[in-house]
C-alpha positions as MATLAB code, in Angstrom:
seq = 'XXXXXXXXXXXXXXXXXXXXXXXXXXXXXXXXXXXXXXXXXXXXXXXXXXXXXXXXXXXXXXXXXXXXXXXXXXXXXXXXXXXXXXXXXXXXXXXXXXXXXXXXXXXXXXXXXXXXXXXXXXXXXXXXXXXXXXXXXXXXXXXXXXXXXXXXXXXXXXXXXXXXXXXXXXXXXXXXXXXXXXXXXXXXXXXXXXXXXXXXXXXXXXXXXXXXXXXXXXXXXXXXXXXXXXXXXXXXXXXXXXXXXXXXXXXXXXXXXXXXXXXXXXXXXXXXXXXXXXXXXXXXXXXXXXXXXXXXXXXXXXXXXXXXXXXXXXXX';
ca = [
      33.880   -7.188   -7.598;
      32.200   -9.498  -10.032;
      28.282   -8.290  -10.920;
      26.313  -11.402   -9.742;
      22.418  -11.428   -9.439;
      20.079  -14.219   -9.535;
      17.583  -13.048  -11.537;
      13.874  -13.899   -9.403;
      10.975  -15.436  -11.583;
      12.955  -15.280  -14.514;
      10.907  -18.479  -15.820;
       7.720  -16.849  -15.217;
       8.606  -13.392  -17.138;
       9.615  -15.061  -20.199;
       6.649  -17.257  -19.957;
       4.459  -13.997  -19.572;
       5.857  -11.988  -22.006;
       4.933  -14.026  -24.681;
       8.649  -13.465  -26.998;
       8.066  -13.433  -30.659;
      11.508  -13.741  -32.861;
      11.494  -10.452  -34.430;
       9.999   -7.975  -31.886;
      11.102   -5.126  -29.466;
      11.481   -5.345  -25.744;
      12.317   -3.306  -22.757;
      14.304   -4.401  -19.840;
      13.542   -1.152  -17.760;
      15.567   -2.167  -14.688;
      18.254   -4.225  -16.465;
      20.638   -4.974  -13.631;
      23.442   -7.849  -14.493;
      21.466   -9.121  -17.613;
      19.665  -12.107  -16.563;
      15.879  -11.014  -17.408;
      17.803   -9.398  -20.316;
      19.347  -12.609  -21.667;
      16.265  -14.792  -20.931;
      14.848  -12.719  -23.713;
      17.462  -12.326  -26.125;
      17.725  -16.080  -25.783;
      14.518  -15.830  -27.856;
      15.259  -13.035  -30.869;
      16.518  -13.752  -33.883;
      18.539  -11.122  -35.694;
      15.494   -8.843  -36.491;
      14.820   -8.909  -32.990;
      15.823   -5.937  -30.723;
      16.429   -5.725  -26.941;
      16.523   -1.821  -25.595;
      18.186   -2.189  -21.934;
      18.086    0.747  -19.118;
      19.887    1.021  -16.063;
      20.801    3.712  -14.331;
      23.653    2.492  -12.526;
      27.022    1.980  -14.838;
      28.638   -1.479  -13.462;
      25.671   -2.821  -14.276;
      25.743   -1.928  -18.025;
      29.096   -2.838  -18.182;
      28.238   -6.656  -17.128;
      25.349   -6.802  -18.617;
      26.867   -5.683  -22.025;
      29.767   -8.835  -21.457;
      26.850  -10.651  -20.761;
      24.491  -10.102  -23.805;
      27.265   -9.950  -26.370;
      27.024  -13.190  -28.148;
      23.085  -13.100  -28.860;
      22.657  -12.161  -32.225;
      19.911  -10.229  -31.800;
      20.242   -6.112  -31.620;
      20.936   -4.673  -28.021;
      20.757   -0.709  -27.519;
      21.929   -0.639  -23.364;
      20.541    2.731  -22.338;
      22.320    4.519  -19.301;
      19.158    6.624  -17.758;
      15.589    5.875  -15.976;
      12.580    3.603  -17.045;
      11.032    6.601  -16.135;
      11.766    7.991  -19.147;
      10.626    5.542  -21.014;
       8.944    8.101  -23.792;
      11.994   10.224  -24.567;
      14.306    7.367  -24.718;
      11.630    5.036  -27.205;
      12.073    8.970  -28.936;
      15.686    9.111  -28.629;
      16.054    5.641  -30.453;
      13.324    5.740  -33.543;
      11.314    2.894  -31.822;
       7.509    3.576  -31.950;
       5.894    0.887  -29.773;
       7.422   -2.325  -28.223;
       5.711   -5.961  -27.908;
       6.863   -5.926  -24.237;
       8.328   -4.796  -20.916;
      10.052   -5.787  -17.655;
      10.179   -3.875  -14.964;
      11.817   -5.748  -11.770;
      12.268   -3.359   -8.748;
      14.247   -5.423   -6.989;
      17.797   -4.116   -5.579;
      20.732   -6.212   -7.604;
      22.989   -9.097   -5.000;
      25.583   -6.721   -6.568;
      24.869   -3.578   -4.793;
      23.482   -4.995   -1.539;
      26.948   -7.136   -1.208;
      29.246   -4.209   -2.184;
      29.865   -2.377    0.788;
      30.884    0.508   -0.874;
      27.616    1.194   -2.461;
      26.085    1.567    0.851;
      23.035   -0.485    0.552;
      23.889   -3.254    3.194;
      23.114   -3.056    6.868;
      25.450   -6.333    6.950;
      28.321   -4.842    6.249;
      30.197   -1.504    7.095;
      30.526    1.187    3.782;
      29.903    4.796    2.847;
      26.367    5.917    3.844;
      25.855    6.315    0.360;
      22.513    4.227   -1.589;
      22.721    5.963   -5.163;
      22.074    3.569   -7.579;
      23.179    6.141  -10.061;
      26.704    7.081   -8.848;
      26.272   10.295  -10.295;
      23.320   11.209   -8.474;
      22.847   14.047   -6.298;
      21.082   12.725   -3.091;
      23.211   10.670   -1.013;
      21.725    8.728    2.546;
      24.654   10.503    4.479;
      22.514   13.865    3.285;
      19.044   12.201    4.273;
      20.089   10.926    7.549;
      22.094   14.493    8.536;
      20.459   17.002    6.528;
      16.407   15.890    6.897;
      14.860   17.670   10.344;
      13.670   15.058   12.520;
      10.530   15.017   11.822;
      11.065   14.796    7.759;
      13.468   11.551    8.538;
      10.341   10.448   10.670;
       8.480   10.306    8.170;
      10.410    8.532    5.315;
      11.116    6.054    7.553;
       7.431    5.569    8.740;
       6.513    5.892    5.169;
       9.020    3.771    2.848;
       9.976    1.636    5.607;
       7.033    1.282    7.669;
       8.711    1.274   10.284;
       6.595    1.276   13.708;
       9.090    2.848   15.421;
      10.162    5.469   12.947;
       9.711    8.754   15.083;
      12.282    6.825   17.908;
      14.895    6.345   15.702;
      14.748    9.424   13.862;
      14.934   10.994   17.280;
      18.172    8.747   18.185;
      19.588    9.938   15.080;
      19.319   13.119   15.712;
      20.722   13.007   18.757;
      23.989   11.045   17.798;
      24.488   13.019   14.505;
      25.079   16.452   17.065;
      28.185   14.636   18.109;
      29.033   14.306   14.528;
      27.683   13.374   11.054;
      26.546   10.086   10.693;
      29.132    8.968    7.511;
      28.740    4.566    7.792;
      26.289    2.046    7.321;
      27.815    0.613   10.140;
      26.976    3.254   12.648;
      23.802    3.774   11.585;
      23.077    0.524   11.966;
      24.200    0.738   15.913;
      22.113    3.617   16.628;
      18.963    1.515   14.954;
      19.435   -0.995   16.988;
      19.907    1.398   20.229;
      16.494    3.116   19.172;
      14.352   -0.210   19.374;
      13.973   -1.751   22.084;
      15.370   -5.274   22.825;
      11.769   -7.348   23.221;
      11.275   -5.651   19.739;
      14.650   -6.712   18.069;
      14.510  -10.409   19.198;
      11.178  -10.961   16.503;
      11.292  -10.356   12.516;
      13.693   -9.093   10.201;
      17.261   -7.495   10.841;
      16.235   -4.629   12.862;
      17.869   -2.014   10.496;
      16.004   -3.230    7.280;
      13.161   -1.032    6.979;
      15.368    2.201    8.102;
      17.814    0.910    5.173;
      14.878    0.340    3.317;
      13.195    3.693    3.583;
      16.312    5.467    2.701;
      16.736    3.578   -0.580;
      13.753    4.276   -1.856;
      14.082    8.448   -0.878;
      17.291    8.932   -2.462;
      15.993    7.180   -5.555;
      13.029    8.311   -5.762;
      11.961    4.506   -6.417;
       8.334    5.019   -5.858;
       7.944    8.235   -7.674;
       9.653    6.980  -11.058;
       7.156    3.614  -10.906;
       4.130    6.340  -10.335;
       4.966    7.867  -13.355;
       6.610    5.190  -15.410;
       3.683    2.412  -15.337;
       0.964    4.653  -17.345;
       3.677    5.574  -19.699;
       4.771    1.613  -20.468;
       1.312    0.588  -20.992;
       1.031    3.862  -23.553;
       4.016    2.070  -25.444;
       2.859   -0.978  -25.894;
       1.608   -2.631  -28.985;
      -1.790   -4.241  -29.264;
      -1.118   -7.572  -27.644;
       2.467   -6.210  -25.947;
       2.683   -7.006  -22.128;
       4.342   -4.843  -19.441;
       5.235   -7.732  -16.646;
       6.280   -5.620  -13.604;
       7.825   -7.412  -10.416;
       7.562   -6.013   -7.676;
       9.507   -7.012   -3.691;
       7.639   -5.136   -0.897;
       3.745   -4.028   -0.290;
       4.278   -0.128   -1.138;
       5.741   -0.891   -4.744;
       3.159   -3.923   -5.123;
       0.045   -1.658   -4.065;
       1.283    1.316   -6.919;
       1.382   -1.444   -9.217;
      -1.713   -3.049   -8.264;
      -3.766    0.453   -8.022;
      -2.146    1.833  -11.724;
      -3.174   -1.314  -13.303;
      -6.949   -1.319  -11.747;
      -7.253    2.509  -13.127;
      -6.323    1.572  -16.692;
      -8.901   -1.386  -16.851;
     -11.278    0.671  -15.371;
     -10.920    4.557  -16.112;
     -14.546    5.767  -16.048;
     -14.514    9.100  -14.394;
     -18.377    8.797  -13.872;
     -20.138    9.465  -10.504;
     -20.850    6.175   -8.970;
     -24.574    7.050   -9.188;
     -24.629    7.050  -12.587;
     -26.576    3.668  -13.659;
     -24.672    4.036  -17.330;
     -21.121    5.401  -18.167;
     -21.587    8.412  -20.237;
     -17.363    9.819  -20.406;
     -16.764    7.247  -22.930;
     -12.958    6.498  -21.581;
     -12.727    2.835  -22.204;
      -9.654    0.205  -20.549;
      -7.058   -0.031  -23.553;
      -5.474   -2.789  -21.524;
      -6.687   -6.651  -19.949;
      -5.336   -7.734  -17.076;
      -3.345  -11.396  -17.831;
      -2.760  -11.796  -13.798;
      -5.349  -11.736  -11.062;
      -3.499  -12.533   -8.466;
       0.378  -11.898   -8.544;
       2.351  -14.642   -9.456;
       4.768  -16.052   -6.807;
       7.954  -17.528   -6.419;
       7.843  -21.603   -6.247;
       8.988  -22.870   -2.937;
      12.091  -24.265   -5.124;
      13.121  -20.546   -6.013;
      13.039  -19.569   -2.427;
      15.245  -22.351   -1.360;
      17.485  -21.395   -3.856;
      17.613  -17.946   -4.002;
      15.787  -16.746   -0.242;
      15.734  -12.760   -2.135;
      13.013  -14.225   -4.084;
      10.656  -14.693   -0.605;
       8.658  -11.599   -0.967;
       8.856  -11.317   -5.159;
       5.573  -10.790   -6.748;
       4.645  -10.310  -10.634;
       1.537   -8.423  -11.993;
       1.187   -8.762  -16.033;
      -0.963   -6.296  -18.275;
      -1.674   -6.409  -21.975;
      -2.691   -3.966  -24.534;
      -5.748   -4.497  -26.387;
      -5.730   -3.390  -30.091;
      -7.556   -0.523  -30.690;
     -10.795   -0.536  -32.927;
      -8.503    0.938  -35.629;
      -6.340   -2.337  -35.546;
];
């Protein structure tokens, strides 16, 4: 199957991240390429693009992809997570900007043999690594009930979590609960009817929920945004773009702490820690998909982008 994604905002990142000829950038979450070409569009040879994915396919197109910009690409099989190490790893001090977009690739949602897609019937399976160790056949039959409960309440927001966590434990007695497919039937037996007729598939936040535990998606952004601002060069931008509320509120919350990290008590008329924001903020409100994009590419709907810069220290 042929890697397609339609890269969401792509415009508005390049705008953002402010491309000079000759520096370094970071696509953390490089997918198919597009964000990743958008920028090598605008390096010359000096220039250098560092590109990390964690799932294989998509290094492989994205590699076909990038191969006749003539600037240098290094495409890094790992986590943005790691961000540190691999900057380490590669003799690259500080970059003049980052992309981090946490949006699942058209690739993997439309392959049913990824396991990602409640539309279509595949392995219960959700790595984006291939190689990794936690698998949603292992959440779904291997959590207790009340542990599924909860990721579904808590990644999915799901308002009637505890319901189907209870269905699933039922059906998964009979035997283990191997297919999107079939997990998909018993979400849809869990909610009630008057509840399925209003909103979204009724499976997406279950499906949801699931991605983001066996990929620990919220837990590498946690750590990864502090360490991509720390990277940065003075006037560098980290441009991060997010697709639901519990990845957009992380973002939102990190980027508040850096601009204002006094640990004074609040009753304290001056600050008297000294910690000072390193970064500005170069978006108060996210930026949004046009109305065109959505037409175009209806993924984009619920796409928003937060940008951060680093200020040079007083040293600089």
């Amino acid at each position: 199957m042929e890697f397609k994604h339609t890269s969401v905002l792509l415009a508005e990142v390049i705008e953002n991240l402010r491309i000079f000829p000759g520096g370094v950038y970071v696509d953390g979450t490089l997918g198919g390429g597009g964000h990743g070409a958008g920028i090598c569009r605008r390096l010359d040879q000096k220039g250098l693009l560092i590109g990390i994915d964690r799932d294989g396919d998509a290094l492989k197109a994205a590699a076909e992809r990038l191969r006749f910009y003539e600037c240098e690409k290094r495409l890094i099989k790992g986590e943005y997570a790691d961000i540190k190490e691999i900057l380490e790893r590669e003799g690259v001090e500080r970059i003049d900007g980052a992309l981090l977009d946490l949006g699942v690739s058209s690739f993997q949602l439309d392959s049913p043999d990824r396991g990602f897609s409640y539309m279509q019937d595949g392995p219960l399976d959700m790595r984006m690594d291939g190689e990794g160790d936690l698998t949603a056949a292992e959440v779904v039959n291997g959590y207790s009930e009340e542990a599924l409960a909860g990721v579904i309440r808590n990644f999915g927001e799901e308002r009637w979590a505890s319901r189907i966590s209870r269905f699933i434990a039922e059906e998964r007695k009979r035997e283990p609960i191997l297919t999107t497919g079939r997990l998909v039937d018993i979400i849809k037996a869990a909610i009630p009817a008057s509840a399925r007729r209003e909103g979204p598939h009724p499976a997406k936040r279950t499906f949801q929920a699931l991605r983001i535990e066996v990929n620990d998606e919220l837990g590498q952004l946690e750590r990864a945004l502090d360490d991509f601002m720390d990277v940065l060069a003075p006037g560098g931008r980290l441009c991060v773009i997010t697709f639901h509320s519990l990845e957009d509120r992380i973002v939102k919350e990190k980027f508040q702490r850096r601009l204002d990290p006094c640990d004074c008590p609040k009753d304290l008329p001056v600050c008297v820690c000294g910690k000072a924001a390193d970064v500005r903020k170069v978006t108060g409100k996210p930026i949004l998909p046009t109305e065109t994009e959505t037409e175009e590419n209806p993924r984009a709907r619920s796409a928003k982008l937060r940008v951060i810069e680093k200020k040079a220290s007083e040293e600089e």
